[in-house]
N, C-alpha and C positions, 0 to 999 in steps of 0.2 A: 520098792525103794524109791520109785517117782517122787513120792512125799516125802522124802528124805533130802530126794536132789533140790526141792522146791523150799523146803525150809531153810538148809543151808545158806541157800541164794538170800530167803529173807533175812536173816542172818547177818551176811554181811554190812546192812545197811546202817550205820552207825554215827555218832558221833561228836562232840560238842564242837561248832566253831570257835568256841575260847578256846582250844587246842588246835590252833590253826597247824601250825608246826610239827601236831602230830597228833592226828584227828582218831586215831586208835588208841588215846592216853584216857578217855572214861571208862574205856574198857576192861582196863587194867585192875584187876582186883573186885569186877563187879558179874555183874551174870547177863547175856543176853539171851533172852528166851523168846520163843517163837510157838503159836498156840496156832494152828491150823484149822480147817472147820469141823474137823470132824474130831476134835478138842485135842489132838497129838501134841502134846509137849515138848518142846525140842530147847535142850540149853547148849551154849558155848561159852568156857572161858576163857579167855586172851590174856597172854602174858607181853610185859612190854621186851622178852626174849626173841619174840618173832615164831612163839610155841603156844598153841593151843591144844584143851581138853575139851569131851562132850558128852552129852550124853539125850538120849533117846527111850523110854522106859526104861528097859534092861539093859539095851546096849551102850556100849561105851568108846568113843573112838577120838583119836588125838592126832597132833600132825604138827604142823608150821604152815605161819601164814607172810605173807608179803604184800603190802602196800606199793605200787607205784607211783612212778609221778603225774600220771593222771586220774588216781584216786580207785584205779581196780583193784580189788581186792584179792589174791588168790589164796586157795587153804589146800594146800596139798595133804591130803591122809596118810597115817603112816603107814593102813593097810589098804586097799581102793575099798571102797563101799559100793557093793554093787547099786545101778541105777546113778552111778556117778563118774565123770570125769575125774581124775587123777591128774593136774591141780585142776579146781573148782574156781571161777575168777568172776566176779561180779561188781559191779560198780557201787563202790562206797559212799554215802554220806553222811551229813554232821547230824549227833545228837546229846544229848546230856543225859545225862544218868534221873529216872524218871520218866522221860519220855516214851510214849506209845505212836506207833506208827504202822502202815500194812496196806495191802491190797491183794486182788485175785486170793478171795477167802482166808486171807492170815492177818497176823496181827502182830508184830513184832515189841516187845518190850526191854528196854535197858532199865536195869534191875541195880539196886545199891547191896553190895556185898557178894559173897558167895553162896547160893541161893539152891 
């Protein structure tokens, strides 16, 4: 679940600065997906609730997330996923819907729609 905890992480990294006020509003309603190197697919969907879904081939897993005021992200799972902290907190940034972005072998994509 290493690769689980690592996508996650990439995961977080998000979001348009035309949404300065609330840089998790591309999110809303769209797909961010995370391809790792050894091609694992990892989606999240973000609701402007404060409630996300995901999913991993088969598995499935969901929870709630929180934005602070310095732009950490945290996602706490509704059940822990092993290989992971229970909340998960990583530093957020802006991107738009379209954008590709990664490092340390990923690749992170903001995706238009539910995907």
């Amino acid at each position: 679940m290493r690769r689980f905890l690592m996508t996650a992480a990439a995961f977080v990294l998000a979001t348009s600065a035309a949404f300065a006020d609330d840089i998790m509003a591309s999110r809303y309603g769209n797909t961010t997906m995370t391809t790792d190197a050894k091609g694992v697919v990892t989606k999240i969907y973000y609701k402007s609730d404060g409630t996300f879904t995901g999913k991993q081939a088969n598995q499935s897993f969901s929870g709630t997330w929180k934005l602070d005021a310095s732009n950490m992200l945290c996602l706490t799972f509704s059940v822990a996923l092993p290989g992971l902290t229970n909340p998960t907190c990583v530093p957020a940034s802006a991107h738009k819907v379209g954008d590709s972005w990664g490092g340390n072998g990923r690749t992170v994509t903001l995706l238009a729609g539910i995907q």
